[in-house]
C-alpha positions as semicolon CSV with decimal commas, in nm:
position;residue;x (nm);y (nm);z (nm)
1;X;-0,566;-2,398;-2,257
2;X;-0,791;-2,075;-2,126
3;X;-0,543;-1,943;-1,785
4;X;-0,788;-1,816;-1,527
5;X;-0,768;-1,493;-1,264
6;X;-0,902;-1,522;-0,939
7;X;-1,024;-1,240;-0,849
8;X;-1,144;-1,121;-0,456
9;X;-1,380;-0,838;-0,434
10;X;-1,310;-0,561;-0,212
11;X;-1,501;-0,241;-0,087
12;X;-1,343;0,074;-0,224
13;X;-1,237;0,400;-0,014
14;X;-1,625;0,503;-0,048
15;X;-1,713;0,256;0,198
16;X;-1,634;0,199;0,519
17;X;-1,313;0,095;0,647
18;X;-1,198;-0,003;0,947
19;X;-0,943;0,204;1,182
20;X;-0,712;0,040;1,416
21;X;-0,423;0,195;1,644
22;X;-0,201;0,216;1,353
23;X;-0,429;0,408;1,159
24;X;-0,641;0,425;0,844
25;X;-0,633;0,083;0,664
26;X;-0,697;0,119;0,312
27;X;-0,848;-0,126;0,078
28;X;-0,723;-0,260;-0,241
29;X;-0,862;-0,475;-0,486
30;X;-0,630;-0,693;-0,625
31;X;-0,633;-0,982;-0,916
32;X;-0,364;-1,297;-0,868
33;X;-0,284;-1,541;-1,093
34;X;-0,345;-1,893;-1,069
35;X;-0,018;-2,020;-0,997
36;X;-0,004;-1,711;-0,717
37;X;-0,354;-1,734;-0,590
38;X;-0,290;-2,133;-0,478
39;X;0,071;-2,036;-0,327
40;X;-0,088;-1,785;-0,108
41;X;-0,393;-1,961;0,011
42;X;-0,148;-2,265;0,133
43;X;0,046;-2,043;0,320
44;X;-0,250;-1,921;0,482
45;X;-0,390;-2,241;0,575
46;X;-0,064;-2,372;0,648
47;X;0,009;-2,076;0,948
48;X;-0,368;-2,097;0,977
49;X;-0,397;-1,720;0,892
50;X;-0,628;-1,532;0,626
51;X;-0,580;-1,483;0,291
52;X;-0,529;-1,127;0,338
53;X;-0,336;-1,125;0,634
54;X;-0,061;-1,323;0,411
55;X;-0,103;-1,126;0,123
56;X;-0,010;-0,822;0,401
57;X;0,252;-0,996;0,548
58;X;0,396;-1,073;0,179
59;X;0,393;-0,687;0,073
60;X;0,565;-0,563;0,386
61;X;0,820;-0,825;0,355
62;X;0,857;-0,683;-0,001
63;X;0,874;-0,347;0,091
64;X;1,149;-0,388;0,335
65;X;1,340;-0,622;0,076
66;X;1,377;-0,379;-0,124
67;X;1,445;-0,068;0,107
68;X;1,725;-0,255;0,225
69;X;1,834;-0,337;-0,098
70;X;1,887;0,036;-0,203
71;X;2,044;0,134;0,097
72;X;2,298;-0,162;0,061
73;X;2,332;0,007;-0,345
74;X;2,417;0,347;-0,204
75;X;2,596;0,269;0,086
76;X;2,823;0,029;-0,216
77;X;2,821;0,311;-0,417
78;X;2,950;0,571;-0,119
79;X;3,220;0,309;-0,069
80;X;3,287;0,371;-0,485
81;X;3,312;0,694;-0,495
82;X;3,482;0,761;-0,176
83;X;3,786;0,500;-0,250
84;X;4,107;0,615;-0,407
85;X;4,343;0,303;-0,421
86;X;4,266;0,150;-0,800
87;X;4,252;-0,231;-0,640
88;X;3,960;-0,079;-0,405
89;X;3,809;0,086;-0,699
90;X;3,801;-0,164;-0,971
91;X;3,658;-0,458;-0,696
92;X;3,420;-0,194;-0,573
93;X;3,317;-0,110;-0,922
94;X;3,292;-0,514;-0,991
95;X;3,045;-0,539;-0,726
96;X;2,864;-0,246;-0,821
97;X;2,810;-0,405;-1,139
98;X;2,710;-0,736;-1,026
99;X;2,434;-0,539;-0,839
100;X;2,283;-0,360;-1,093
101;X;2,319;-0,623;-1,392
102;X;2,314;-0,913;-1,167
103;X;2,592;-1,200;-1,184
């Protein structure tokens, strides 16, 4: 079975784009597959939003996933390297291990 890509056309930087108060907007082109393409266009008609504006909402939700993520890493590893009792250290060097490798 042939597994399509949706793909959404998109003006480059060479064209025009829009500015708002935040700033410069930039746009991307992007290709989705199938599976993701249909997942994001229910949640857009499900909130009654855009494709895009989803698709926006998704990254920055990503982004600040995983920002959090490493500061929760170093502040774990801080917590490492800064304890000196051997109970503290081997528990804090379980979890640092469940972290990177995963459970």
């Amino acid at each position: 079975m042939k597994e399509w890509w949706y793909t959404k056309m998109v003006y480059n930087d060479a064209m025009a784009v829009t500015k708002r108060a935040s700033g410069r907007h930039v746009r991307r082109s992007v290709t989705l597959p199938p599976d993701v393409a249909r997942k994001v266009g229910a949640i857009a008609k499900q909130r009654r939003l855009s494709d895009n504006r989803v698709l926006v909402e998704l990254i920055e939700q990503g982004i600040e996933t995983r920002q959090r993520k490493e500061r929760e890493f170093f502040d774990l590893a801080e917590r490492f390297r800064a304890a000196s009792d051997p109970e503290a250290v081997k528990h804090l060097g379980d979890e640092l291990g469940r972290f990177v490798f995963g459970e």
